[in-house]
C-alpha positions as CSV (number, residue, x, y, z in Angstrom):
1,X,-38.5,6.7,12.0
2,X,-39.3,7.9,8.5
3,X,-39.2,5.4,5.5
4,X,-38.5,5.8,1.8
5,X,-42.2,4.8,1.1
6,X,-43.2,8.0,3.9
7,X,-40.9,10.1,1.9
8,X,-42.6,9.3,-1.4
9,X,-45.5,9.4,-0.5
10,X,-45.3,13.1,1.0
11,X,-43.3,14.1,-1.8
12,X,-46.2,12.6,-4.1
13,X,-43.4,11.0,-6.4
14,X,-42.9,7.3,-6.7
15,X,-39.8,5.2,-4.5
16,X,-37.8,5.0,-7.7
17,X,-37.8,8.6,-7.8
18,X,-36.7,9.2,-4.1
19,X,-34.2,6.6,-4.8
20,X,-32.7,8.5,-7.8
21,X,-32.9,11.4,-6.1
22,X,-30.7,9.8,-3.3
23,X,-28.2,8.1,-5.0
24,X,-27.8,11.0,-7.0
25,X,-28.4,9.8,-10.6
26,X,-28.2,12.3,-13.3
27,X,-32.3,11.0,-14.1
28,X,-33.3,12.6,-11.5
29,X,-34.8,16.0,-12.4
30,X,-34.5,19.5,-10.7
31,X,-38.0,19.9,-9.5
32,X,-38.1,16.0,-8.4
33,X,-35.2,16.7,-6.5
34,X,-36.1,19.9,-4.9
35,X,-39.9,18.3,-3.4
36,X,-37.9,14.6,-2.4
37,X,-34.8,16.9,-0.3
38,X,-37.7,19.2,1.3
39,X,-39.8,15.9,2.5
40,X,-36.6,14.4,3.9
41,X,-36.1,17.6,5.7
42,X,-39.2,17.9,6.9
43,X,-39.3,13.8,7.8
44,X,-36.2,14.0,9.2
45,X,-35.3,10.5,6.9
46,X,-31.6,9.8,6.5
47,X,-31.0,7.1,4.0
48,X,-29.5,4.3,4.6
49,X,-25.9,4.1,3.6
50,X,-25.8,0.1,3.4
51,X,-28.6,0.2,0.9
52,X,-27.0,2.9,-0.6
53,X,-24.1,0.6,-1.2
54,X,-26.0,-2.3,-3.1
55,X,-26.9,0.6,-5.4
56,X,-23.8,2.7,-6.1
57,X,-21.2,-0.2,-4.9
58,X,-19.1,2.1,-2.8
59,X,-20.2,3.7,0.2
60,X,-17.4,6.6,-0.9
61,X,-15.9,5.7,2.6
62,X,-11.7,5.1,2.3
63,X,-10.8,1.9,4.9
64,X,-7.9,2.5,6.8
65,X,-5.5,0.0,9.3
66,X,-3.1,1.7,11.4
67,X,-1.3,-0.5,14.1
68,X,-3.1,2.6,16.8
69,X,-4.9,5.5,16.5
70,X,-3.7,6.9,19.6
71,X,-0.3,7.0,18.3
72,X,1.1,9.9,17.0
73,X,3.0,8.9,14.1
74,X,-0.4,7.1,12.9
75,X,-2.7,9.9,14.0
76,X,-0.5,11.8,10.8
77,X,-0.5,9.6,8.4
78,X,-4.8,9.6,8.9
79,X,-4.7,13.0,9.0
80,X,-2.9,13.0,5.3
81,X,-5.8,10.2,4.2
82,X,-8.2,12.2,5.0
83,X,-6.8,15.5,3.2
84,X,-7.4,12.8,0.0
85,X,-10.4,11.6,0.8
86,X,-12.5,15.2,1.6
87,X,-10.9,16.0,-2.0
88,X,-12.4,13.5,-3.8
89,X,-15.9,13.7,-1.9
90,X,-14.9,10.9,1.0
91,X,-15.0,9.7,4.1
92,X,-12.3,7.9,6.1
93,X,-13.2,5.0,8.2
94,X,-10.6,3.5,10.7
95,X,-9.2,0.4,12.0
96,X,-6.8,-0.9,14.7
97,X,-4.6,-3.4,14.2
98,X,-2.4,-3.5,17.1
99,X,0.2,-5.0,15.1
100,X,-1.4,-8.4,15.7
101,X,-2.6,-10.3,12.8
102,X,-6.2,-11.3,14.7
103,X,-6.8,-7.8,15.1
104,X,-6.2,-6.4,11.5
105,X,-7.7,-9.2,10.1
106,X,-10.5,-8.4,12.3
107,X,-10.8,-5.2,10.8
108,X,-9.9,-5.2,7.3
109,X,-12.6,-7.5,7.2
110,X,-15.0,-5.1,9.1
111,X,-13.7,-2.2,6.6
112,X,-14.5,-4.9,3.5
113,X,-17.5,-5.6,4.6
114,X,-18.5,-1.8,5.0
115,X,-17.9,-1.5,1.3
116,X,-14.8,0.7,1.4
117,X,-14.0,0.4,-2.3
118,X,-10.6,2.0,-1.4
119,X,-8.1,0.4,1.5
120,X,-5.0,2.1,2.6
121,X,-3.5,-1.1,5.0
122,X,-0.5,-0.5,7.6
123,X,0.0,-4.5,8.5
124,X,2.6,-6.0,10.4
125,X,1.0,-9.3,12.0
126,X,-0.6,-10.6,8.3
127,X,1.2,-12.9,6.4
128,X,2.4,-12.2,3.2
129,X,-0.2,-14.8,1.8
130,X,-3.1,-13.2,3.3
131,X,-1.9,-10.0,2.0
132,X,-1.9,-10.8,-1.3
133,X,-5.5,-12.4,-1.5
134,X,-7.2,-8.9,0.1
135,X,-5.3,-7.5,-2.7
136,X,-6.8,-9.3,-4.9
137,X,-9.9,-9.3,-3.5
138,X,-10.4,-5.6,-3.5
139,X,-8.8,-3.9,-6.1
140,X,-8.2,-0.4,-4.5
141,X,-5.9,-2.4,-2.0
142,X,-2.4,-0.1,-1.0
143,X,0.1,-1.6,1.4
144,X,1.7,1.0,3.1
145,X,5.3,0.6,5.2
146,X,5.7,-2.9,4.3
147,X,7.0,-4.3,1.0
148,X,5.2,-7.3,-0.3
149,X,6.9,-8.7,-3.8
150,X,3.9,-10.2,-5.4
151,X,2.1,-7.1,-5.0
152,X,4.7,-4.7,-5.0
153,X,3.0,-3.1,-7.7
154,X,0.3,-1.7,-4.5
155,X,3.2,-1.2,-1.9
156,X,4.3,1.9,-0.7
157,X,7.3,1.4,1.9
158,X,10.4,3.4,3.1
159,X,14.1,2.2,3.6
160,X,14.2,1.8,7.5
161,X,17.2,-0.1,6.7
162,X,19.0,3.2,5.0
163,X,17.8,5.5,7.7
164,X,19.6,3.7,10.2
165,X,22.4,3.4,8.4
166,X,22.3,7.3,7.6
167,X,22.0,7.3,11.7
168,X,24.9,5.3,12.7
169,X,26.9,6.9,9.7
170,X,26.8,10.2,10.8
171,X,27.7,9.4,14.7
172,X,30.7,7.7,13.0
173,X,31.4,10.7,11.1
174,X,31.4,13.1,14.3
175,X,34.3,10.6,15.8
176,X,32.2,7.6,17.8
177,X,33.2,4.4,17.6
178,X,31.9,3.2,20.8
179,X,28.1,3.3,19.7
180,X,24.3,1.7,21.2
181,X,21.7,0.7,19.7
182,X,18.2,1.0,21.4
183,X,15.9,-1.4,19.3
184,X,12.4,-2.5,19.2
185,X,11.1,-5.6,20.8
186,X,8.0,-5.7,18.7
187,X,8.7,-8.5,16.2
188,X,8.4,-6.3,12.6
189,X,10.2,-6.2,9.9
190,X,10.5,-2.2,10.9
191,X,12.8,-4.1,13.9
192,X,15.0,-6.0,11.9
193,X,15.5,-3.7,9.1
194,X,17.4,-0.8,11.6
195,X,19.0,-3.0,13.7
196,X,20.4,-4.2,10.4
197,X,21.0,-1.1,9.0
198,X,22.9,-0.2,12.6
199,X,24.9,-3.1,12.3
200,X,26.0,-2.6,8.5
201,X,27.3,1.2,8.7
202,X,29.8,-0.5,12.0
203,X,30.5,-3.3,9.8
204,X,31.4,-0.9,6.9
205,X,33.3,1.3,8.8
206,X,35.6,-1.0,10.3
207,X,33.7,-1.2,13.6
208,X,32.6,-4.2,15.6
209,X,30.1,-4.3,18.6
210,X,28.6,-6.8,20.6
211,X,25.0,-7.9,21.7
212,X,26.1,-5.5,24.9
213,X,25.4,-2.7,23.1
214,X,22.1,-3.3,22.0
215,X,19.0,-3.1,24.4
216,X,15.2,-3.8,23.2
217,X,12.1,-2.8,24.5
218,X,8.9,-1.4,24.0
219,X,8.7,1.6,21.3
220,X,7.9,4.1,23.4
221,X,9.3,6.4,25.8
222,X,8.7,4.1,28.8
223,X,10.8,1.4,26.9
224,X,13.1,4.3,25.7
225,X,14.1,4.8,29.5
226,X,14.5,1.1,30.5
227,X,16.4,0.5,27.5
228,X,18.9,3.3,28.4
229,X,19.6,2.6,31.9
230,X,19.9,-1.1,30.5
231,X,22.8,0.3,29.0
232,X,23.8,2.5,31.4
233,X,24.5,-0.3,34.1
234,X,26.4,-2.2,31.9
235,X,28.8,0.6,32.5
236,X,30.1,0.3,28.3
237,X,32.3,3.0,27.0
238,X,29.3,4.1,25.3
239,X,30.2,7.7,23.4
240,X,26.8,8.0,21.6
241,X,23.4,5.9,20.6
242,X,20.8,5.3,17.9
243,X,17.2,5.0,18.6
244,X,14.7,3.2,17.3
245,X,12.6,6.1,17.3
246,X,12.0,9.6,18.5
247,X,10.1,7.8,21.3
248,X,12.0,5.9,22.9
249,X,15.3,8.8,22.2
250,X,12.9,10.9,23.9
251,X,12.8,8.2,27.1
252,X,16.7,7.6,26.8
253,X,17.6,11.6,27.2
254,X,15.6,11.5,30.5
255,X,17.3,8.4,31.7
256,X,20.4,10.4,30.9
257,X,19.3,13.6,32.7
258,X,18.6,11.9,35.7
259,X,22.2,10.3,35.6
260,X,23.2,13.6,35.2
261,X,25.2,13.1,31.6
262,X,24.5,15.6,29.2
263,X,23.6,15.3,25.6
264,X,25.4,15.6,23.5
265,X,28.4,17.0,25.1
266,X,28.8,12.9,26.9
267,X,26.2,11.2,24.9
268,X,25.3,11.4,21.4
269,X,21.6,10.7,20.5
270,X,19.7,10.2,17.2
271,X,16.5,9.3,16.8
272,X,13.9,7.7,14.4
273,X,10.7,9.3,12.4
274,X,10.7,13.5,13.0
275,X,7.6,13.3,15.0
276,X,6.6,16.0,16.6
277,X,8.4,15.3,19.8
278,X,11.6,15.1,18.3
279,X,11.6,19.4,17.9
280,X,10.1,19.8,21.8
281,X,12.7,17.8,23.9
282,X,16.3,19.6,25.0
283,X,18.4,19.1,23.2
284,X,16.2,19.2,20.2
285,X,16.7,15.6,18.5
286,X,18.7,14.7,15.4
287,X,16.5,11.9,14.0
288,X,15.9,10.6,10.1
289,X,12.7,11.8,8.9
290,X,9.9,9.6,8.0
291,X,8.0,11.4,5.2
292,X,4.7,9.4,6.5
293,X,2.6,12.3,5.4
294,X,3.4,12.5,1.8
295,X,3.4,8.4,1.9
296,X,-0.1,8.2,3.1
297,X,-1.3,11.2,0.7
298,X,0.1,8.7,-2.4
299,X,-1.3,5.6,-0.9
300,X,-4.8,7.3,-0.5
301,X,-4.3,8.9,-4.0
302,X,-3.6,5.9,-6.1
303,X,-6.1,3.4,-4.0
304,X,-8.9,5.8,-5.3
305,X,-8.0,5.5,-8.6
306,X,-7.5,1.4,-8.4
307,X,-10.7,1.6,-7.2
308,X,-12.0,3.6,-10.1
309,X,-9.9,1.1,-12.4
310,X,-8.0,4.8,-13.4
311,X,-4.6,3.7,-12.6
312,X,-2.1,1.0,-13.0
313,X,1.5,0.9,-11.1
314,X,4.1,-1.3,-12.7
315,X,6.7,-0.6,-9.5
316,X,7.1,-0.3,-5.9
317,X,7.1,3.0,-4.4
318,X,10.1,3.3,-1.8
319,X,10.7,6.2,-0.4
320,X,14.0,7.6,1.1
321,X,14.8,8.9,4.6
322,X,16.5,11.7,5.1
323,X,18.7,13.0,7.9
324,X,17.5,16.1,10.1
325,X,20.4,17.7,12.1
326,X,20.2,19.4,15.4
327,X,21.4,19.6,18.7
328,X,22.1,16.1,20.0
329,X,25.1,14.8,18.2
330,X,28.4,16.2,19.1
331,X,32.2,15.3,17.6
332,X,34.8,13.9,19.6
């Protein structure tokens, strides 16, 4: 494998020359240039991007922690990262979490010690404590879905507890008063907040429920199904249900389909996020919308300019859900 020292020498120019050339300082001069990229052509040399680092002090690489890649709703909000980073000459380099704080310390360490100058963290398992050192620690730091006080400043976050308010609201408004709750066992804040927000538009409307009417399980469409037929053999006067999330809606309309009661004309249905999924299943889902794209486009924007030392927030960035209507909600 070639060296720098090979590449100088076949280039007749000296390593501090091939080494401006490759780090791209403005000393380097067209005809250096031009004889230093033919020779690594020709030697096949790639430079190393760790030693690359020491010099610049970023490898131009922007650190990402989603909870799992393989997870739609995360696979977007990369996908909006990396619409930032190719704009501003970067790369994107990823890290699972699995909402378990061994794992994303795990890998916001590996993405630190890459030399990602830029972060762009989705962290449910850290404590708030840990949180706040990496943010002080690397200075391009963004927190995204979580709100962190001390460093609220580097937070991005939506209301989860007003979207499932907006949710149970507008069930209440068709005419149900006799309404689930299908919630997340994972133990997040993201949990907590729309069970809350559940609870709260009942509470406001004059409505009381019981721990009957709310089944947990896992956030998918697996844990979706349980969940509902968890609730179905209770055998509640159940008129309509909120979801945790498009997911598990998604798993509680086929548990529904295979008791053979239709949605929405005998059960009501809202979901959680907007995903993709939410526009594909029959009916097509009424959910609150989870604008993770354009959250993940500001969180990549303004770490890069942290990084550069361009830009200062003085407030939290919350961002508001909105209600989509379709085809799963009927009045009574």
């Amino acid at each position: 494998m070639a060296t720098i020292k090979d590449v100088a020498k076949d280039s007749g120019v000296s390593i501090a020359t091939v080494s401006r050339v490759i780090n791209k300082s403005p000393k380097a001069s067209a005809k250096s240039i031009a004889v230093v990229e033919k020779s690594m052509k020709a030697l096949g040399y790639r430079p190393n991007a760790n030693a690359r680092a020491l010099v610049s002090k970023s490898t131009n690489t922007i650190g990402v922690l989603v909870s799992d890649v393989s997870d739609p709703f995360f696979g977007l909000m990369i996908k909006a990262v990396d619409d930032v980073a190719r704009k501003n000459g970067k790369q994107v380099l990823i890290g699972n979490g699995y909402h378990n704080a061994t794992d994303e310390r795990n890998a916001i360490e590996l993405l630190i010690n890459s030399r990602c100058d830029s972060l762009v963290v989705h962290s449910k398992g850290l404590s708030n404590q840990e949180l706040i050192d990496y943010a002080n620690e690397v200075p391009g730091f963004i927190l995204i879905n979580r709100l962190v006080p001390e460093i609220a400043e580097r937070c991005i976050a939506l209301d989860n507890f007003k979207g499932a308010y907006l949710a149970t609201e507008f069930l209440i408004k068709n005419g149900h008063k006799q309404i689930a709750c299908i919630g997340s066992n994972q133990e997040i804040e993201d949990s907590v907040q729309r069970k809350d927000g559940y609870l709260q538009a009942l509470k406001d409307n004059g409505l009381t429920t019981s721990d009957n009417y709310i089944e947990f399980s896992e956030p998918t469409d697996i844990g979706g199904e349980k969940a509902m037929m968890n609730l179905l053999a209770k055998n509640l006067p159940v008129t309509a249900t909120f979801a945790y999330n498009d997911f598990m809606a998604a798993g509680a309309l086929s548990a529904l389909e295979d008791n053979s009661i239709k949605v929405p004309e005998q059960m009501s249905l809202v979901g959680f996020d907007d995903g993709l999924i939410a526009k594909f299943v029959h009916p097509k889902l009424t959910t609150i919308r989870y604008p993770i794209h354009i959250m993940a486009e500001k969180a990549a924007s303004l770490a890069i300019m942290l990084a550069k030392g361009e830009h200062k927030s003085s407030s939290v960035s919350l961002f508001n859900p909105t209600l989509i209507k379709r085809m799963s909600v009927s009045k009574i």
